[in-house]
Structure formats: C-alpha cells, structure tokens
SENU-851376 format. One record per residue: residue number from 1; x, y, z of N, C-alpha, C in turn. Coordinates in steps of 0.2 Angstrom, whole numbers. Layout:
- num:n_X:n_Y:n_Z:ca_X:ca_Y:ca_Z:c_X:c_Y:c_Z
- NUM:X:Y:Z:X:Y:Z:X:Y:Z
...
% end
This chain:
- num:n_X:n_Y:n_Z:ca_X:ca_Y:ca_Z:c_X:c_Y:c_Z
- 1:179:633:223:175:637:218:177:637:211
- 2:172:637:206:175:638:199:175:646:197
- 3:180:646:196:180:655:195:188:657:189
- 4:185:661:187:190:664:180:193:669:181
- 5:197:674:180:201:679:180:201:683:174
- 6:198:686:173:199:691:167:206:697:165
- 7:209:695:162:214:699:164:222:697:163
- 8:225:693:160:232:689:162:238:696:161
- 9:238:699:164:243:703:167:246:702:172
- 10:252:705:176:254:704:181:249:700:189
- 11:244:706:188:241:706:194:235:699:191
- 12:235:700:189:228:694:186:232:688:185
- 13:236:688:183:241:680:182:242:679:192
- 14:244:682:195:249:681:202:241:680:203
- 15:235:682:205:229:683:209:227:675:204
- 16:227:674:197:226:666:198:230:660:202
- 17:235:662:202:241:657:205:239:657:212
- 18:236:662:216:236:660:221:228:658:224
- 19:223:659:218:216:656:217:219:649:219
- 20:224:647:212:223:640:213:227:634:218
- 21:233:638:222:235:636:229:232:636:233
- 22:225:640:231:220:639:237:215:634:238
- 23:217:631:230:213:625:229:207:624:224
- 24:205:631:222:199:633:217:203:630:209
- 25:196:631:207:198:628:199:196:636:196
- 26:204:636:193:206:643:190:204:642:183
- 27:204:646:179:205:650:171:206:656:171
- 28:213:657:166:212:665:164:213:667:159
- 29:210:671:159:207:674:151:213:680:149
- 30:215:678:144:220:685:140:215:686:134
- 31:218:694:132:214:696:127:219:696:120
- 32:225:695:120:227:692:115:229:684:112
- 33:227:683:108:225:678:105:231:674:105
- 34:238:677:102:245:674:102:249:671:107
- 35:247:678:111:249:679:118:247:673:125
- 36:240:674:120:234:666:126:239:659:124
- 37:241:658:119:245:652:116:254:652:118
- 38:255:657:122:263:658:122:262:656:132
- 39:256:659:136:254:657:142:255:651:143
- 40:249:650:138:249:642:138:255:637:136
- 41:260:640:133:263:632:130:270:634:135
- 42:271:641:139:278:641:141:278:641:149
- 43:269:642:151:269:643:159:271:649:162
- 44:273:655:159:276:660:161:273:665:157
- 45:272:670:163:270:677:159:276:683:159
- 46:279:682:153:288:683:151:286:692:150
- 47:283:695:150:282:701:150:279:704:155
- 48:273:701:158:272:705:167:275:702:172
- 49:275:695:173:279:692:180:282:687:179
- 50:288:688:175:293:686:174:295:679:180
- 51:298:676:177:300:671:183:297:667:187
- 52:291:668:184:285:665:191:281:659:187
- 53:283:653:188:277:649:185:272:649:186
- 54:266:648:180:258:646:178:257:638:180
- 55:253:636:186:252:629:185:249:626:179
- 56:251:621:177:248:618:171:240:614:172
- 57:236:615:178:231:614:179:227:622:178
- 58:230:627:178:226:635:177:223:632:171
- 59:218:634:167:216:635:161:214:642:159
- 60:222:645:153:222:648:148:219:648:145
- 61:214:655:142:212:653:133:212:661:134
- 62:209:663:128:207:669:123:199:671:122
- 63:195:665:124:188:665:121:183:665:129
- 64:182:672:128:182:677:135:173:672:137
- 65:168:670:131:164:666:135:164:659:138
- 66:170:655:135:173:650:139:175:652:147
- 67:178:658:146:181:659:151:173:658:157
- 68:171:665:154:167:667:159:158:660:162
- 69:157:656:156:154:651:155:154:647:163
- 70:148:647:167:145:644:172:150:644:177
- 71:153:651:178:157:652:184:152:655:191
- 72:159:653:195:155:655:203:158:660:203
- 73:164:664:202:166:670:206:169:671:198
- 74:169:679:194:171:679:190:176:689:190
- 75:183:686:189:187:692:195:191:696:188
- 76:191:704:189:190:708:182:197:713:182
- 77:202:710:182:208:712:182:210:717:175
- 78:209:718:172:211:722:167:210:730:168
- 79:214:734:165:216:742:166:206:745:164
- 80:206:749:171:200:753:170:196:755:163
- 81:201:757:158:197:761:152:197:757:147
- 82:198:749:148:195:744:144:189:739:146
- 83:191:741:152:186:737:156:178:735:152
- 84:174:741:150:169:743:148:168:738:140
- 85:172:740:137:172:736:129:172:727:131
- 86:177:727:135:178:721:137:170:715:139
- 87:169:718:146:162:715:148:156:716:143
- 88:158:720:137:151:719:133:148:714:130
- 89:157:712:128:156:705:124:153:699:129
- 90:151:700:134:150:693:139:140:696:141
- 91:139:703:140:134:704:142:127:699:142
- 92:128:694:136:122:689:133:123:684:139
- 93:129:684:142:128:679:148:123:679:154
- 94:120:674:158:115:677:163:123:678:168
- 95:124:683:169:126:682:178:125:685:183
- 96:117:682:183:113:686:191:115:685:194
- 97:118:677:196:118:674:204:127:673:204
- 98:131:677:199:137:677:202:138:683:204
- 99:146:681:209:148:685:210:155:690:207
- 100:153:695:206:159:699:201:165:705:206
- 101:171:702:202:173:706:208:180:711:204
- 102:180:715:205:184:721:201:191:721:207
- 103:196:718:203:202:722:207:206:727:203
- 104:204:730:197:207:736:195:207:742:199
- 105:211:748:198:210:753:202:213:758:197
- 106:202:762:196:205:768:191:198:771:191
- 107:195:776:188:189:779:186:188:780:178
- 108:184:777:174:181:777:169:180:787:167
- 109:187:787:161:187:795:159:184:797:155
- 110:177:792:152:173:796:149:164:798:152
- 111:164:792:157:159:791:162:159:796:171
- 112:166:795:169:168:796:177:163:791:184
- 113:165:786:180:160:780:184:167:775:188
- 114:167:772:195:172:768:194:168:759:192
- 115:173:756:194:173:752:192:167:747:193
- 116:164:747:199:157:743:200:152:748:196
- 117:153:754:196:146:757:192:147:754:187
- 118:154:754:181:154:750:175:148:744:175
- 119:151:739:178:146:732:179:139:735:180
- 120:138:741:184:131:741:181:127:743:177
- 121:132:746:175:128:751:168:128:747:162
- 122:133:741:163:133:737:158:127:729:158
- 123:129:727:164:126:720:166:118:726:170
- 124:112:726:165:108:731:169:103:724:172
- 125:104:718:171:101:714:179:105:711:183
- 126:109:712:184:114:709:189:113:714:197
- 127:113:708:201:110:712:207:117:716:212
- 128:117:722:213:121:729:216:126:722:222
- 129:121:721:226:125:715:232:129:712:230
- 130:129:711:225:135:705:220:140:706:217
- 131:141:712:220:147:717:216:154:715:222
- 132:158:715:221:163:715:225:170:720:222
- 133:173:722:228:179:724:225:184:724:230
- 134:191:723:226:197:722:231:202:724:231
- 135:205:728:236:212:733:235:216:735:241
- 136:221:737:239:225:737:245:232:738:243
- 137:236:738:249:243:738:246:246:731:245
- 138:247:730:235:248:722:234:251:723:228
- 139:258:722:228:262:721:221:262:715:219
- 140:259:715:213:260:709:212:265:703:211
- 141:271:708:211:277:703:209:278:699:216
- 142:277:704:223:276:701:231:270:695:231
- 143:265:695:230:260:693:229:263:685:228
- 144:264:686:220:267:679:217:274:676:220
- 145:276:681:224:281:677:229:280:674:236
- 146:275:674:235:273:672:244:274:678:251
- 147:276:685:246:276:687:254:272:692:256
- 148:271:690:265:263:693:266:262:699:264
- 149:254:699:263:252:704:261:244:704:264
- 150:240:711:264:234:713:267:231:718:263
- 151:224:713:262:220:720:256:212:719:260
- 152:207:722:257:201:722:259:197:722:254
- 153:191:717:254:185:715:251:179:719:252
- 154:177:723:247:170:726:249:165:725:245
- 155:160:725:249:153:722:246:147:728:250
- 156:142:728:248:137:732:250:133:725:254
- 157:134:720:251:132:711:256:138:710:260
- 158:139:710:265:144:710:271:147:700:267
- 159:142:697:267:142:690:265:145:687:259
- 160:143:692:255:147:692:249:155:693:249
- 161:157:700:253:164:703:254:167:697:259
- 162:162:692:262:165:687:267:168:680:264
- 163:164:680:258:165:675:253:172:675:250
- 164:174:682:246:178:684:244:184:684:249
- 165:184:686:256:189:684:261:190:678:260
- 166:186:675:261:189:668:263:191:663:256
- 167:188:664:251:191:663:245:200:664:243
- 168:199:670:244:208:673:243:212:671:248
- 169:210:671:254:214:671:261:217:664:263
- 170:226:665:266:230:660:265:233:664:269
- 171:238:657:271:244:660:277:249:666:276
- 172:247:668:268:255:675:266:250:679:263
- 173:244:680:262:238:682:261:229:684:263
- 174:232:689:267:225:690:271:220:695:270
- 175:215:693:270:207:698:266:204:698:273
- 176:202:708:273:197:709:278:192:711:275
- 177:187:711:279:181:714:276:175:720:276
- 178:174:724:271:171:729:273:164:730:269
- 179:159:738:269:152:737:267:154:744:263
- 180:161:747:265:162:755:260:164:751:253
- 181:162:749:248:162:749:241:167:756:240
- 182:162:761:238:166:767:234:170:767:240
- 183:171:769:245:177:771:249:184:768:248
- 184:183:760:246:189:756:245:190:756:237
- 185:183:759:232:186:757:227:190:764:224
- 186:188:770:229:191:777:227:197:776:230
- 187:199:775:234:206:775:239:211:772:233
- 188:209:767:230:213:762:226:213:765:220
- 189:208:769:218:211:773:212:215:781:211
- 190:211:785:218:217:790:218:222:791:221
- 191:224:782:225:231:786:227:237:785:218
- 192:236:782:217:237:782:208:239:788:208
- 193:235:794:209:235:801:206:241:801:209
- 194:242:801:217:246:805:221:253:801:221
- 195:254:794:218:261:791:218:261:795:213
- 196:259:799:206:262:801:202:265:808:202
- 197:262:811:208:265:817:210:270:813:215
- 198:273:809:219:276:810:225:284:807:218
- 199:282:803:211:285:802:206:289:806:203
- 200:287:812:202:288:818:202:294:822:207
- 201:290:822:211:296:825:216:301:821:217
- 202:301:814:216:307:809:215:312:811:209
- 203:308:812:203:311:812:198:315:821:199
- 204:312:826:202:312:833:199:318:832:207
- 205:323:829:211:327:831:214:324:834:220
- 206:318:832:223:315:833:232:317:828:237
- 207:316:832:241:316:825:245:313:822:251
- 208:314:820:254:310:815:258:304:818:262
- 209:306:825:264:302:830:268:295:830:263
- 210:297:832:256:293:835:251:286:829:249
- 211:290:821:247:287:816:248:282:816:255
- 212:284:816:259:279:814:266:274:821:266
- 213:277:827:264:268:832:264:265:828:257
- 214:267:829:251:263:826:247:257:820:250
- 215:261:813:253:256:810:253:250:812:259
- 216:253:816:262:248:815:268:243:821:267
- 217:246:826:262:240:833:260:235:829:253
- 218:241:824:250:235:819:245:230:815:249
- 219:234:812:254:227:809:256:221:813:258
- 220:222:818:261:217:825:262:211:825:258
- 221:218:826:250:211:828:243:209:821:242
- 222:212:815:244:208:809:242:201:811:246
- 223:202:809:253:194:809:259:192:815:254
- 224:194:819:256:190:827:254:183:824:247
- 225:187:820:245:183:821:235:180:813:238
- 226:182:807:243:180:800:243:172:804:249
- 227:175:811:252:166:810:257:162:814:253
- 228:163:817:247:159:821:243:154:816:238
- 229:159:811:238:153:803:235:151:799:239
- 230:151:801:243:149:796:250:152:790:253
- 231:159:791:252:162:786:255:162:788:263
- 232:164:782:267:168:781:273:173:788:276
- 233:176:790:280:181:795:281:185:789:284
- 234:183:784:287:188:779:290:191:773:287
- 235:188:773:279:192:767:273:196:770:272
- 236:199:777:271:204:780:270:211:780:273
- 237:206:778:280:213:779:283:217:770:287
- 238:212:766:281:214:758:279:217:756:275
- 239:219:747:274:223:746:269:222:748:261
- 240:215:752:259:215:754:252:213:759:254
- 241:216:763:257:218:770:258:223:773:258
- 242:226:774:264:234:775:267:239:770:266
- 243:237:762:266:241:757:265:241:758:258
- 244:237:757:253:238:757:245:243:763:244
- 245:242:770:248:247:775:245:254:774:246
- 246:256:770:253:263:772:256:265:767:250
- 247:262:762:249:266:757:243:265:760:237
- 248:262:763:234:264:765:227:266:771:228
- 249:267:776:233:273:781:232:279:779:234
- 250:280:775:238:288:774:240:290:768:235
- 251:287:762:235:290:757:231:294:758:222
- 252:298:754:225:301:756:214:297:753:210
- 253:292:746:212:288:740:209:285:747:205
- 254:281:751:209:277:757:209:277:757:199
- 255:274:758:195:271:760:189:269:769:189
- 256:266:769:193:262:776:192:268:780:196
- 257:271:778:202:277:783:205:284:783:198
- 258:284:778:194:289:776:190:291:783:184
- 259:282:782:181:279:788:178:281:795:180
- 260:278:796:186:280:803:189:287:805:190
- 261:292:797:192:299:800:190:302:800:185
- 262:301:798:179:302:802:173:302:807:171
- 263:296:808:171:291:816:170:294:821:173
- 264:298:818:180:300:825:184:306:826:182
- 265:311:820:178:315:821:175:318:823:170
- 266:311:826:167:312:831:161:309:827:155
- 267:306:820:154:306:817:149:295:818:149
- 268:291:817:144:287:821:140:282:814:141
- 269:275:813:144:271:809:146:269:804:139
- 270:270:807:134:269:801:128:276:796:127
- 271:280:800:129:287:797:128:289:791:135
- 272:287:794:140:287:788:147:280:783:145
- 273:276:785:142:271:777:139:273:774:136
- 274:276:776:129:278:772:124:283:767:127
- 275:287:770:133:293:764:135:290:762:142
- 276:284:761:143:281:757:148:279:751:146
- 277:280:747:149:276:737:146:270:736:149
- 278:269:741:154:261:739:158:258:747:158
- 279:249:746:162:248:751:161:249:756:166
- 280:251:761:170:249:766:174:244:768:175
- 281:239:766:179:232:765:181:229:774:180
- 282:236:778:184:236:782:186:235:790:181
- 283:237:788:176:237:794:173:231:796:169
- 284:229:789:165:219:791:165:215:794:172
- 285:217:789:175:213:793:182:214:801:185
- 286:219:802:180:222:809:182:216:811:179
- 287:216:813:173:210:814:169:204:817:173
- 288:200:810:175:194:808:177:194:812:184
- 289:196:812:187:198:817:197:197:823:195
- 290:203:827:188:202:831:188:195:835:185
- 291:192:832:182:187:832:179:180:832:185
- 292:181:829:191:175:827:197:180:830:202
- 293:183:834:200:184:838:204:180:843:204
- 294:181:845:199:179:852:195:170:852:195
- 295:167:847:193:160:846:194:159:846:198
- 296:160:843:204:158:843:213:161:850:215
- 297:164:854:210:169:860:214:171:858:221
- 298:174:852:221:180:850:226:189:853:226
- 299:191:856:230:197:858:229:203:854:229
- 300:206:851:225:211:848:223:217:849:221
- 301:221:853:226:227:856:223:231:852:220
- 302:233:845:223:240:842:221:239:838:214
- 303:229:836:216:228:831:209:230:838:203
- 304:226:844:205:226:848:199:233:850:195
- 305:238:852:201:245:852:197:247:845:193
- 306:246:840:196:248:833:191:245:834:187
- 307:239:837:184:234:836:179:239:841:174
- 308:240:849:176:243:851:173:251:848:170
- 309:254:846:175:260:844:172:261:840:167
- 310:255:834:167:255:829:163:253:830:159
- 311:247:835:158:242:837:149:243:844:148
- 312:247:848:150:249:855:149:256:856:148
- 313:259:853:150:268:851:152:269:859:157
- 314:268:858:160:268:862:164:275:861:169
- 315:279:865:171:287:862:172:283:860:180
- 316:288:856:185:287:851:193:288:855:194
- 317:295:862:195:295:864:199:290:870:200
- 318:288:873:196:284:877:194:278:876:197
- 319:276:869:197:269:868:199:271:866:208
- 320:277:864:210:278:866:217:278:871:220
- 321:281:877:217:281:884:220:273:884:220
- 322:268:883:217:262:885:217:257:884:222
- 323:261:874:224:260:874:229:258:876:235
- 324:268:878:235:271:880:241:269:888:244
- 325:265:891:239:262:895:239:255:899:240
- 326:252:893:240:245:896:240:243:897:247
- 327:236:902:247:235:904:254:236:902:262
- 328:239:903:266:241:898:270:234:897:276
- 329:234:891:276:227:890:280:230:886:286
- 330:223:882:291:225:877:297:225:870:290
- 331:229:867:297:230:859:292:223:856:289
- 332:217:857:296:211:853:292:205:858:289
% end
C-alpha cells in the first residue's frame, strides 16, 4: 500500500518504520519545517525515539499535501487537540475512497468529540466505514524495538478494520479485529485519565494496594461513561481497554503515569509540562471526561478528583481521603 503517517513523533516515526518492514511504501509528515530537514538528513528522531533508525527509503517532508496526495491508507498520529487544525489544511483533498485511520488517544476539549467524530465533522463526505482506529497497549519505544506487542483495529466495516490488520501485522506485531469504534477509541483515551491518577499515587507515596484499586475502580468509570456512548461492555475489558490501562499505569515509558508522579510529588501541572518533550494525551482529556461526565450526569469519582488536582490544585492526599470516604456501596 501507499500510505503516509501524519505525525512524526515517537509513535508516528516507530508506526512508519514498521509500515515499511512490512513492505509498504511509507511517508511521514512532520509539522515542523526545520525539524522535517533534521529527520531527513540524520535518520533519527533525536527527541522522541532516540536511537532507532528512519530507513532512507521512508519519505520525510513538511508539505502535508504531498504527504497526503493519492494515498491508500492515510494514518493520523498526532496529539488529539491538534488533530482538528491539522486535517483542515488537507480538507480540499477528495478522500472518499481512502481509508483513514486515528491512532491518537484523547477527546477533542472543546467539541468533546473523539477522534473519528473529528474526521467527520471535518471531511463532511467521507464515507463513516472508512474510518479506522487503533489502540492498545503499545509503547513506542517497544514497538521500534521489535518486541511483541498486541492492539485492535476498529471499523464499523469489519473489512476495512481487516485491512488495517493485515497491513500492520508481522511476527512482533499483531492486529485483531473489532466493529466497537467508540469502545476502542474511549478505552485508549480514558485510561490516560486513570494512569494520571495511579501517577499520583506513585508520586504522593501509596502503594501498590492503592495502585491496583485505582485501576480497577477506573476501569468501572471508564465502562460506566464507554456504555453511556454506546460502546461495547466487552472492548473494555480488551487490549484497548484493560490491556492500554495496565501499561500506562504501571510502565515508566508511561507520559501520563509520569505526569501524575510529579504532581503527587508536590510539583504544579504548568511546571511538569513545560519539562515534558512529549505530549501527555492525558491531561487535556482530563478536561473533556470531566466535562461528559457532568453532561451525561455519569459518576466519576476518580476522573473527577484528577480534574481537581490538576486545575484546582487540590492536595493527592486530600483528594484520597475523599475517595476513601465516600458512601460505602457493593462493588457493582
């Protein structure tokens, strides 16, 4: 396939490299101009995946219609809340008959739309079947290492999410396939929320007890809020579900668990960004959850303490007791 990568970040650099192992003719598009010249002339992406060669057959540029110009599969790796600006610039392109396919993981906080609604509020003829999305528990820095890893493809076209399997899928990289869209693409954006709380309790001195309620009461308010959009109950409890959670709360690679241990050790959400080199999907999204929570009047206790902590400063411990304190109910 001819297919371009939007996005040359960590995940978007590793996800071409292994486009083009698989034989496809790759291009990736970065959005800085200097930056697209630095890819290009040294093969390395010396700020997100250090270490890892760019084959000199990938084609690098900056000029996002080149990039995107008469591809078959065109894949949208950059951070959720640019997403939107990004693809306007390409809007005068026809791409009815490709397939587009979102591996960010995050919800649009001014829209509260995730990532496939974007494409359609933007590309308004592009046909819903042709939307793909992919997520799962996948670091990138693993990824570009060859070690195995497992995510899921979804499509509302079984055919299309099959395409996308068999595209990406190789002996250290394996794609299943599913029909829950929102279910895979909410799983991949709120467990974000909840590495940032179990981040938290890393950084604020809990421990391992405190971790393992956290994810398993987050995964609760994830279903809780993914069947109130009408996702799946059972993508949840898949690799872009429970599998995306256990790796971004336990992993150090983790961005958003990184965040939260900062935070919990006493340092101030503008001051843990400014020394961050990537973005934490997680904390815009924080935003947007708390926000669809509130409109769905869904209960969300743990997203809602992050929300406080992060944009009230509200003290970890403080928002624990809170926790640890409210009504006592049955588990479900």
């Amino acid at each position: 396939m001819n297919i371009c990568v939007l996005g040359a970040g960590g995940w978007g650099t590793a996800l071409a490299i292994l486009l083009h192992n698989n034989k496809h003719k790759v291009t990736l598009w970065e959005y800085e101009k200097e930056y697209a010249h630095t890819l290009d002339e040294f093969r390395e992406n010396f700020y997100y995946l250090p270490k890892v060669k760019i084959p000199k057959e990938i084609n690098i540029t900056n000029d996002i219609d080149i990039a995107v110009y008469k591809k078959d599969l065109i894949v949208i790796s950059t951070p959720t809340q640019f997403i939107r600006h990004i693809i306007e610039s390409v809007k005068h392109i026809d791409l009815t008959n490709r397939i587009i396919l979102s591996v960010s993981k995050g919800i649009e906080n001014e829209t509260l739309m995730t990532v496939s609604n974007i494409f359609l509020d933007v590309f308004n003829k592009i046909k819903k079947r042709n939307i793909v999305v992919l997520s799962g528990p996948s670091h990138a820095e693993e990824v570009s290492r060859n070690i195995p890893t497992a995510v899921v493809a979804a499509s509302l076209d079984i055919q299309n999410a099959a395409k996308v399997q068999k595209t990406f899928s190789n002996k250290f990289f394996r794609v299943y396939r599913s029909t829950d869209m929102k279910g895979v693409e909410l799983g991949g954006a709120l467990k974000n929320v909840i590495a940032i709380a179990a981040g938290i309790a890393d950084g604020a001195g809990f421990g391992d007890n405190t971790k393992a309620a956290i994810m398993t009461r987050g995964m609760r308010e994830i279903t809780r809020l993914g069947l109130k959009l009408g996702a799946s109950e059972q993508t949840f409890f898949g690799l872009s579900g429970i599998g995306d959670l256990i790796v971004t709360c336990a992993s150090k690679l983790s961005r958003n668990r990184f965040v939260g241990e900062e935070i919990g050790k006493g340092k101030k959400l503008k001051q843990v960004i400014s020394e961050l080199k990537m973005v934490a999907e997680g904390v815009a999204t924080t935003k947007s959850t708390h926000e669809l929570g509130q409109k769905l009047r869904v209960e969300l206790p743990i997203i809602e303490q992050v929300h406080k902590v992060l944009f009230v400063n509200k003290n970890p411990h403080k928002a624990t007791e809170i926790l640890m304190t409210r009504n006592l109910k049955t588990e479900h």
